[in-house]
C-alpha positions as CSV (number, residue, x, y, z in Angstrom):
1,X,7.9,-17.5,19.8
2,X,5.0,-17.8,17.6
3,X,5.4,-13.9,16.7
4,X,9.3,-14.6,15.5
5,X,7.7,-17.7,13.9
6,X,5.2,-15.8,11.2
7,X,8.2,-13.6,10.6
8,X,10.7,-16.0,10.1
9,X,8.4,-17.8,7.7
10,X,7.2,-13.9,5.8
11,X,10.7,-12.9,5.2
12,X,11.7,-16.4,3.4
13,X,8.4,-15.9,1.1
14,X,9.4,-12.4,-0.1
15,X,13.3,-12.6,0.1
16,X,13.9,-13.0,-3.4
17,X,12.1,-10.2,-4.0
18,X,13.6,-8.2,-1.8
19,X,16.9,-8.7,-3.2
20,X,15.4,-7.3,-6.9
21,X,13.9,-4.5,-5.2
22,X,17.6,-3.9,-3.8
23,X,18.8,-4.1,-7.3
24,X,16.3,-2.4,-9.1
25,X,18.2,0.6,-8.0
26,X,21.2,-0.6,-9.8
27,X,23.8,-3.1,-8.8
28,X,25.6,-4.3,-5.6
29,X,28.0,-6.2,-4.5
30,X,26.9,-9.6,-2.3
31,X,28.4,-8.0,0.8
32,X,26.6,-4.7,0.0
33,X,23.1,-6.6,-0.4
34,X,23.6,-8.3,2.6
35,X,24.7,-5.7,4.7
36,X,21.6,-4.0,3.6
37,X,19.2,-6.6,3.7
38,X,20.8,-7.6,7.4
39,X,19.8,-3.6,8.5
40,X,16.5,-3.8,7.6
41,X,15.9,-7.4,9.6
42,X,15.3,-9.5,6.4
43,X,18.1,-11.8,7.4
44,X,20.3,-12.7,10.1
45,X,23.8,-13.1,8.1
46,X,25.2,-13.0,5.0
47,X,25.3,-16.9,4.5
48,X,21.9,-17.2,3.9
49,X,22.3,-14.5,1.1
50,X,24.5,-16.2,-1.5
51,X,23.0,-19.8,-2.1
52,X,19.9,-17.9,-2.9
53,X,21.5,-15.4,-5.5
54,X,23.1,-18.8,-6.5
55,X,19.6,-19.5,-7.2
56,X,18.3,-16.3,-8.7
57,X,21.4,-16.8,-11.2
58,X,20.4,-20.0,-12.5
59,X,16.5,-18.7,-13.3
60,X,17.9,-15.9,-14.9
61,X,16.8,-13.5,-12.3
62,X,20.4,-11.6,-11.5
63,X,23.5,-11.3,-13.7
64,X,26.5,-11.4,-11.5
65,X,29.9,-9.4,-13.3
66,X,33.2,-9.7,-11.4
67,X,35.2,-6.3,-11.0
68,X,39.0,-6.3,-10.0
69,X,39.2,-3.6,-7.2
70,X,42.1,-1.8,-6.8
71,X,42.3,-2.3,-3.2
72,X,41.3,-5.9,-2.6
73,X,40.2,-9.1,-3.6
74,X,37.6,-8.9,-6.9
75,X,34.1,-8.2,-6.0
76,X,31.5,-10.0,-7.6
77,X,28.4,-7.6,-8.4
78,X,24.8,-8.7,-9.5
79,X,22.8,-6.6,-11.5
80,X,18.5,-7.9,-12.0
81,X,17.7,-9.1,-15.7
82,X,15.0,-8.3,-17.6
83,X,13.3,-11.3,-16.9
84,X,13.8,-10.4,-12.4
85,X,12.6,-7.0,-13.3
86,X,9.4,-8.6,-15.1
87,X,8.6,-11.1,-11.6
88,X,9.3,-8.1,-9.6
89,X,6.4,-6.3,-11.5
90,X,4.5,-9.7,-11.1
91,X,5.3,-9.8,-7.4
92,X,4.6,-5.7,-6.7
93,X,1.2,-6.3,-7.8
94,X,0.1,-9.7,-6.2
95,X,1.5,-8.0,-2.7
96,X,-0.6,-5.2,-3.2
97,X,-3.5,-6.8,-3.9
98,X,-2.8,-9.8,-1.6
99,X,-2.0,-6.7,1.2
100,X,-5.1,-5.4,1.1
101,X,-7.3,-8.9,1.0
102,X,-5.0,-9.3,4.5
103,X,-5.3,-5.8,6.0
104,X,-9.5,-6.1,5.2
105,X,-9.5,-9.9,6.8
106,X,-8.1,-8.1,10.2
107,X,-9.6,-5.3,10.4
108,X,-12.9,-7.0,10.3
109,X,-11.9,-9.6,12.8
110,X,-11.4,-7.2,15.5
C-alpha cells in the first residue's frame, strides 16, 4: 500500500509535465494524450486527464484547436504554448537536478 501510495502521490506532482512532454512532440488529441499517458501508468483513465488540460488552458500552458473529422464527432486537439514549453525547460532541469540530490540521498543510506 505504501509503495502505490509514493506513486500515486509522484505521478500527480509531475503530470502536468508530462502532458508537455507529450506535446512537445507536436499535438494530440485528448483521447490520444490519454491513451498514451494511461500506457505508460501515469494515470488510471481518461477523466482525470481533461479537468487538468482544463487547467493548463487557463495558465496558458496548452492551446486547444477543434478539427471537424471527416468520420466523426470534431476532435479537440492541444498543442503547448510558448510559455508550457518555457516551465517544461524550468521543470527538465529542477528534475535533473532534484534526481540526482534523491538518487545520492539513497545511495548513501544503504
Amino acid at each position: 500500500m505504501t509503495e502505490e501510495r509514493i506513486a500515486t502521490n509522484l505521478r500527480k506532482g509531475v503530470l502536468e509535465y508530462c502532458v508537455l512532454a507529450l506535446l512537445s512532440h507536436g499535438e494530440k488529441y485528448g483521447l490520444e494524450l490519454a491513451d498514451d499517458l494511461t500506457t505508460r501508468g501515469l494515470i488510471a483513465s481518461e477523466g482525470s486527464l481533461y479537468p487538468l488540460l482544463a487547467r493548463m488552458r487557463e495558465n496558458g500552458l496548452v492551446e486547444p484547436r477543434w478539427d471537424a473529422s471527416g468520420t466523426g464527432r470534431p476532435r479537440r486537439y492541444y498543442a503547448i504554448t510558448d510559455v508550457g514549453t518555457d516551465q517544461l525547460k524550468a521543470f527538465a532541469q529542477v528534475w535533473t537536478s532534484l534526481g540526482a540530490q534523491v538518487n545520492a540521498l539513497l545511495e548513501g543510506s544503504r
